[in-house]
C-alpha positions as CSV (number, residue, x, y, z in Angstrom):
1,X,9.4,31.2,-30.4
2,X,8.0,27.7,-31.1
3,X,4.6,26.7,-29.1
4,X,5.1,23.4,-26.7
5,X,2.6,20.8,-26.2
6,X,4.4,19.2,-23.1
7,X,2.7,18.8,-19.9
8,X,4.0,21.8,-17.3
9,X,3.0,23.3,-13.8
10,X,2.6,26.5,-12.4
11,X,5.1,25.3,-9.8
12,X,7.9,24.8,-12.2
13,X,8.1,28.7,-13.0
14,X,10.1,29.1,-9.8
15,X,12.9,26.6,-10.2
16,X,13.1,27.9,-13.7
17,X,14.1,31.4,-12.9
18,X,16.2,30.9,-9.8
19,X,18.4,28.6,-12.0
20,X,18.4,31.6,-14.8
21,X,19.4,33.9,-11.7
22,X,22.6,31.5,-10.2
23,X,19.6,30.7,-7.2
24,X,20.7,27.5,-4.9
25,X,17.2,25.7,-4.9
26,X,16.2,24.7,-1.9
27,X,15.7,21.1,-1.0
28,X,12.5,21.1,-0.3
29,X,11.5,23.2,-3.5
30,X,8.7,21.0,-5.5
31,X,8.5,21.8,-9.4
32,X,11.3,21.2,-11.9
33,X,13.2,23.9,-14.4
34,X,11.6,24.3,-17.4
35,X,15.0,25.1,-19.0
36,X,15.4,22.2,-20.7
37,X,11.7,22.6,-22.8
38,X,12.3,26.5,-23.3
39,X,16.4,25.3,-24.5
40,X,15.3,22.6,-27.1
41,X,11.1,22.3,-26.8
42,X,11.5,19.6,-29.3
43,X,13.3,17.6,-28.4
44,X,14.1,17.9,-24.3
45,X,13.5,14.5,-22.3
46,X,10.4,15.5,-19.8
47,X,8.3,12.9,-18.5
48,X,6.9,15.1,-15.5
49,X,3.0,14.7,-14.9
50,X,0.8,17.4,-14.0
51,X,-1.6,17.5,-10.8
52,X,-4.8,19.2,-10.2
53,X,-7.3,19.1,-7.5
54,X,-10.8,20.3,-7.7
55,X,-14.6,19.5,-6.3
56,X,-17.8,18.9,-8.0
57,X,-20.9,18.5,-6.8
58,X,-23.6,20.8,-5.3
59,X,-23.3,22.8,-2.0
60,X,-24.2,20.2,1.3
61,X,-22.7,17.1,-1.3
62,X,-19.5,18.1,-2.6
63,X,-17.0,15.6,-4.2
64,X,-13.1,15.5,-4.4
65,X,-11.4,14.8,-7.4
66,X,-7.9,14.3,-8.1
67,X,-6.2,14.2,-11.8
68,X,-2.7,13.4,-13.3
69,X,-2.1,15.0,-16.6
70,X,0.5,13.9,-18.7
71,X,0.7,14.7,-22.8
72,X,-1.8,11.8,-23.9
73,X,-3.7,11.1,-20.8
74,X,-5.8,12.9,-18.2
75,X,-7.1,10.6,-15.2
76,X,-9.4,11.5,-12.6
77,X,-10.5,9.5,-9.2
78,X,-13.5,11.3,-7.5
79,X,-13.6,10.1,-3.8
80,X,-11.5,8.0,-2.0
81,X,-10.1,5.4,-4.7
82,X,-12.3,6.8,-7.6
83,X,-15.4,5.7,-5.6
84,X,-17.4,8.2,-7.2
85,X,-16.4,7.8,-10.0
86,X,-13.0,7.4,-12.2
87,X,-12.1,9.6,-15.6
88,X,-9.5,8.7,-18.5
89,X,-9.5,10.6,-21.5
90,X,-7.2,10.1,-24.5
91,X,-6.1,13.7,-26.0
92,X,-4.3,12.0,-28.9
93,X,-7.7,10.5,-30.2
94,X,-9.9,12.7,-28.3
95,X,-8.7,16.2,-27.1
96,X,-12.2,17.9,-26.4
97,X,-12.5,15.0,-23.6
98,X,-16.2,13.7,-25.0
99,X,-15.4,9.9,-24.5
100,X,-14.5,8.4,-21.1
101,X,-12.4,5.2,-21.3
102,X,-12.8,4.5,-18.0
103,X,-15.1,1.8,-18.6
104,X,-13.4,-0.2,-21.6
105,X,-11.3,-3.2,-21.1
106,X,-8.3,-2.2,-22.7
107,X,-7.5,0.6,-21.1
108,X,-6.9,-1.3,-17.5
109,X,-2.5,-1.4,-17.7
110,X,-3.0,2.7,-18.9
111,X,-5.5,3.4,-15.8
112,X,-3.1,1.4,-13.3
113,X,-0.3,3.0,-14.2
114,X,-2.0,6.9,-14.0
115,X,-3.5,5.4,-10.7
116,X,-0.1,4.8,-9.3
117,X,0.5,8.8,-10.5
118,X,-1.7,10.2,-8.0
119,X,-0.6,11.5,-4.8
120,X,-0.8,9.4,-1.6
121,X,-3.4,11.8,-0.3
122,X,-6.2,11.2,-3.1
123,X,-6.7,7.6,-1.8
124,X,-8.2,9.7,1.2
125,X,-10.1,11.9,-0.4
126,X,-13.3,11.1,1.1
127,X,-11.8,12.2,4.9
128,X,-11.3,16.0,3.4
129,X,-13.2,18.7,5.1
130,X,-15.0,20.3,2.6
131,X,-16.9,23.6,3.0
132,X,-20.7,22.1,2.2
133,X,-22.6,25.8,2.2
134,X,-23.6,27.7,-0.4
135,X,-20.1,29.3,-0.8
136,X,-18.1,27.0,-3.8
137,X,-14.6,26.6,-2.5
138,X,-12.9,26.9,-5.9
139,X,-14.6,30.5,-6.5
């Protein structure tokens, strides 16, 4: 079995096996099959981001933050717009994620174009509810 470096989701399992089992996927299913990466891993067109969604902060002044993945890039807004703070790291030149480009010139047309990545709703992140006690909400 050959390892893949491309950029998956835990939400693409299920389309994967209901097209191995005949399934009709449902239309409002989100994920795609990973059939084509497990078929040819080399060489399968996939150009599917991944999402992830987590806080940071301590208890009372919690932050969220909202990432795209893809294979080179990771991008992060914390708060509404990356008002708190914005994150872009390279994993081609840079895969333990030690220096953030955020701040360099030249990396503007990359951070638009992750920005336009993000869902709708992390433009809003400031208006989320978050639990502010003592109790993290990621566990």
């Amino acid at each position: 079995m050959e390892k893949s470096e491309r950029t998956v989701e835990m939400v693409d399992v299920y389309p994967t096996v209901a097209e191995w089992a005949g399934l009709e996927r449902p239309k409002n299913l989100e994920g795609y099959t990973l059939r084509p990466l497990l078929d040819d891993p080399a060489s399968a067109a996939w150009d599917h981001p991944a999402y992830s969604q987590v806080t940071r902060g301590k208890p009372k002044n919690r932050t969220m933050g909202y990432s795209v993945h893809t294979e080179r890039y990771r991008y992060t807004e914390w708060g509404s717009g990356g008002k708190k703070g914005i994150e872009l790291y390279d994993h081609q030149s840079d895969p333990d994620e030690l220096h953030n480009l955020a701040g360099e010139a030249g990396q503007k047309e990359v951070m638009k174009r992750l920005h336009d990545l993000l869902p709708k709703g992390a433009a809003e992140a400031d208006k989320v509810k978050l639990p502010q006690g003592e109790v993290d909400p990621q566990g």
